[in-house]
N, C-alpha and C positions, 0 to 999 in steps of 0.2 A: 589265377593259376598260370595261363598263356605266360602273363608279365613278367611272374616271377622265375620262369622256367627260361624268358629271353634274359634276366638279368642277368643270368649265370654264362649268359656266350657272350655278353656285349661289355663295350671296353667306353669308359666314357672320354670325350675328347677335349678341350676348350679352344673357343674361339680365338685366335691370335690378333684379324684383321681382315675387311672383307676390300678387296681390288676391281671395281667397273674398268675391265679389260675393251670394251667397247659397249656402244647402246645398249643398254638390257641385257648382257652377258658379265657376272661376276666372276670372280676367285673367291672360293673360302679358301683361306688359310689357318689350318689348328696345327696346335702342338701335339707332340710325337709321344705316345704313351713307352716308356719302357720294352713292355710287352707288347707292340705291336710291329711288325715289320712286314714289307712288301717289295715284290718286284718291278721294275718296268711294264705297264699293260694291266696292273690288275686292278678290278674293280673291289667292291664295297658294298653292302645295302647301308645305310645312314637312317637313322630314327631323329628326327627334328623334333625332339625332345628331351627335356631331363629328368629320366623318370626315378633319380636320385633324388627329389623332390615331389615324389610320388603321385605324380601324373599318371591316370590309368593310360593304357595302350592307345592307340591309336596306329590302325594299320595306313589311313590315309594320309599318313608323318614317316611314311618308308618308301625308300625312294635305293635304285642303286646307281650309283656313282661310279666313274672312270677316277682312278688317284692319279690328277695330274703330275701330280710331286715329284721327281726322281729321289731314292732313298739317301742318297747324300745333300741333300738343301737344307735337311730341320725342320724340314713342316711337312704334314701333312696336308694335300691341298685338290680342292675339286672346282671343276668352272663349271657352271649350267648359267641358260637362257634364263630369264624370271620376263617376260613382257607382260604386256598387261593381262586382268582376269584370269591370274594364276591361279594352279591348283593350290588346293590347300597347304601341302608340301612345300609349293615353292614360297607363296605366302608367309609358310612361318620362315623359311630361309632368309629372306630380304628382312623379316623384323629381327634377325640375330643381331646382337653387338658383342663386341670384343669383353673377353670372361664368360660367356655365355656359355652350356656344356649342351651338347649332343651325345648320342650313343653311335658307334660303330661296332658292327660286326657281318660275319659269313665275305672273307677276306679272300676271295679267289683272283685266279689269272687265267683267262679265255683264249690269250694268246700264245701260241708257241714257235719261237724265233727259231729257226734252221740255221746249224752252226754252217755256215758256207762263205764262200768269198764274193759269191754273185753278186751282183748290184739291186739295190733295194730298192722298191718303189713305195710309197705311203701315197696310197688314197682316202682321204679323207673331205665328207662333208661337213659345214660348219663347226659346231660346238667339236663335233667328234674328233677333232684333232687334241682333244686333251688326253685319250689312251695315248698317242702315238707320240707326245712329246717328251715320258720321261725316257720311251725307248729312244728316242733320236738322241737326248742326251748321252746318252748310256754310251752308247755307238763312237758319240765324237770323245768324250772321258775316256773310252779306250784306248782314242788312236787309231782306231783301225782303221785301215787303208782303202774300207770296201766306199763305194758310189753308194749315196744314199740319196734319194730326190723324194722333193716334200712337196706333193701338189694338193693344194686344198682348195674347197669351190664355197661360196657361200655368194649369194646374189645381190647380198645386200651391198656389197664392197666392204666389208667392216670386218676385218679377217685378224680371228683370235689370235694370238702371240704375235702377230704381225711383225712390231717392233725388237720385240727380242731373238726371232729367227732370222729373221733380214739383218743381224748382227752379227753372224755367222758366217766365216768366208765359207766362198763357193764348193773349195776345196774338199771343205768337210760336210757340207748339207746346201744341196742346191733347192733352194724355193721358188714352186712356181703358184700365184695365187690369181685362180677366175672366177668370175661372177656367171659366168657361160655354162651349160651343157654343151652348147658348140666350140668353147676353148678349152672346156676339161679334154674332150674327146679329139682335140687337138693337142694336146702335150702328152696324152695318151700316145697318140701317136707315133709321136718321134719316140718314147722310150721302147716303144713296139720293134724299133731297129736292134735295138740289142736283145737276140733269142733268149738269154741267161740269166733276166731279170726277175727275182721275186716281188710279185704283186702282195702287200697287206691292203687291204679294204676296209671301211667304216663309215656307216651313213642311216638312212634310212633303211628298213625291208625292201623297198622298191628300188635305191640307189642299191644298194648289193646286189641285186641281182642284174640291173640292167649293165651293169661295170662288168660282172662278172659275163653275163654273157656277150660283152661287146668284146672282152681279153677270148672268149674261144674260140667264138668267130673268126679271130685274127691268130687264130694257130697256137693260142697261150695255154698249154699244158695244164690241166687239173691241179697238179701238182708244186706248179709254182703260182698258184692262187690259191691265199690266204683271208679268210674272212672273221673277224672280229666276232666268239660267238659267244652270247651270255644264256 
């Protein structure tokens, strides 16, 4: 009953091509159903399943996903972590191949972008700089004039889009990437000189809050901290 009552919200996908963006971090890349469309920032739940092929449910096959993808690319597209001794989720993700169908559905957006001229800060921890990339796209596709800075921390050194944001003149998206809490909180720093800045955040439970209260402590307004909320 459950299954058949999700069939009726979920949109099946196929697999296009999967991308090792770095060690243990993929891309999926699926094709773009008709009937589906999304903003910059929003997430997904994902059933690693084809239950077009009448696989009973499985909730431990549901996972929710940031849509890497900006809506103008063609694809719809997610990055996760799979290392080893994956859950079962990410398990059946890595044994996808290209043609292969999933289900999407419950297609929201947690973020909400402040029409302002201020200068933007993106914080983000590892993987989680896939919400904040098709917004950054978005941002330079406009033109807009505003300062956008792209600090991402991950300890490994293996730092997601790496190649393709360091592509990017300064002009329109400055990147700063550390492997530190003591460098994060260091480039923190210097954007701290400009009172006018909005903070987005995205990390762990623990990294949001300690971001967040390192930006109050230093005078940063409630209101221009923004936290990534599903």
């Amino acid at each position: 009953m459950i299954t058949d009552l999700l069939k009726k919200i979920m949109t099946p996908v196929r697999l296009i091509e999967v991308i090792e963006e770095v060690p243990e971090t993929y891309t999926f890349k699926f094709e773009t159903p008709e009937n589906i469309s999304w903003t910059p920032g929003t997430h997904a739940h994902f059933l690693i399943a084809d239950l077009q092929k009448g696989q009973a449910l499985n909730r431990q096959l549901v996972r929710e996903f940031s849509i890497m993808s900006h809506p103008g690319e063609g694809y719809l597209g997610v990055t996760t972590r799979i290392r080893s001794n994956p859950s079962l989720c990410k398990q059946a993700m890595k044994a996808l191949k290209p043609g292969d169908q999933i289900q999407i559905f419950k297609i929201r957006n947690h973020i909400k972008l402040q029409k302002t001229d201020n200068p933007i800060i993106i914080i983000s921890m590892g993987v989680g700089i896939a919400t904040f990339r098709p917004i950054m796209l978005d941002y330079i596709k406009s033109n807009t004039q505003i300062s956008i800075t792209n600090i991402n921390i991950d300890r490994s050194g293996k730092f997601v889009y790496w190649g393709e944001l360091s592509n990017i003149p300064e002009t329109k998206l400055k990147n700063i990437f550390v492997t530190s809490r003591n460098d994060l909180y260091k480039s923190i720093d210097k954007a701290l000189k400009n009172k006018n800045n909005i903070y987005y955040i995205i990390g762990s439970e623990d990294f949001n809050r300690d971001i967040g209260i390192y930006l109050a402590k230093n005078s940063v307004s409630k209101s221009l901290i923004k936290f990534d909320k599903r």
